[in-house]
C-alpha positions in Angstrom: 109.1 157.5 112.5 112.4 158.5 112.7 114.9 159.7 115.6 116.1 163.0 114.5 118.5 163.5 117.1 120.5 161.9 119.8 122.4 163.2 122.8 124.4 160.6 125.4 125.8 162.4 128.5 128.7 159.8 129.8 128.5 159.0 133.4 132.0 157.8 135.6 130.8 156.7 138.3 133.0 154.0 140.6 131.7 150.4 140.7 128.4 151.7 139.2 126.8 149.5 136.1 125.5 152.7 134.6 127.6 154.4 132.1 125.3 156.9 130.4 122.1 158.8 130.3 120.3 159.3 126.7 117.6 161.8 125.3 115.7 160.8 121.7 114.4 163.4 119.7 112.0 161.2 117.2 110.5 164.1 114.7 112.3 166.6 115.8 108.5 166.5 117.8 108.5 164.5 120.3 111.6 163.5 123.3 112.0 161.1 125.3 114.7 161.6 128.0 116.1 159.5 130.9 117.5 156.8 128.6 119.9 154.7 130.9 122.8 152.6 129.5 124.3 149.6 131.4 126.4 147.8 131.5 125.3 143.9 132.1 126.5 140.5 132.3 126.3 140.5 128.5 127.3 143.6 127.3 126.4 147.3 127.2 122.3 147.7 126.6 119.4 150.5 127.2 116.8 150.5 130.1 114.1 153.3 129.0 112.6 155.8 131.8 111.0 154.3 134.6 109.4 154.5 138.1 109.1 152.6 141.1 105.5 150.8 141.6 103.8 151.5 145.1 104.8 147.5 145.3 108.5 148.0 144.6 108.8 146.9 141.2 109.5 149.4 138.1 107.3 150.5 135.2 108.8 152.1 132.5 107.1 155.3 131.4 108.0 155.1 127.8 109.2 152.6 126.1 109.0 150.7 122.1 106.3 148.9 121.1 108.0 146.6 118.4 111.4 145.0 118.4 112.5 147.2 115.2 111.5 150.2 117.3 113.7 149.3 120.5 116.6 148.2 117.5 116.5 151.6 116.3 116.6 152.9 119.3 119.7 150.9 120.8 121.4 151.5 117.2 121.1 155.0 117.1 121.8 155.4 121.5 125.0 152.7 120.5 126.2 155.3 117.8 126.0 157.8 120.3 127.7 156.2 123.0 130.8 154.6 121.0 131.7 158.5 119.9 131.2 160.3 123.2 133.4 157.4 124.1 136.1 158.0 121.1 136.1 161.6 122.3 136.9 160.8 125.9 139.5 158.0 124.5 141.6 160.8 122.3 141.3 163.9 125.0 142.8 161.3 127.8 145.3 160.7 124.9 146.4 163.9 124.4 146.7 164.6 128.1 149.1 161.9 128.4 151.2 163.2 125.8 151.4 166.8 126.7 
């Protein structure tokens, strides 16, 4: 299996934990979308797509079987992230200096 694409839309939102949404292409056959990245106590990580229970709890709707699944994942969503970051970094940048 391998993810053949990545795509991390940032989110700026005031006093909110989540900084991003991600979609997975693994294939180029089959996506998963609705890839949330948070950021915790301990540092930025990935909460897969999920629903609310009829009790109030969450289920997630997709999600990695194996640890060196949900590693490639967060690697690959990580990437992502740190250059949509970069980007935003170097535009604010070159605002200031015009």
């Amino acid at each position: 299996m391998t993810i053949t694409s990545v795509n991390v839309r940032k989110i700026e939102k005031e006093n909110s934990r989540m900084k991003g949404i991600a979609s997975v292409l693994i294939d180029d056959s089959f996506a998963v979308h609705d890839i949330r990245i948070i950021e915790g106590d301990k540092g930025i990580f990935i909460a897969m797509p999920s629903r609310k229970t009829a009790t109030g709890g969450y289920r997630d709707i997709a999600h990695p079987i194996s640890p060196e699944v949900r590693k490639m994942f967060e690697d690959a969503i990580m990437e992502e992230y740190e250059k949509v970051e970069h980007v935003d970094f170097v535009e604010e940048k070159n605002e200031v200096e015009e």
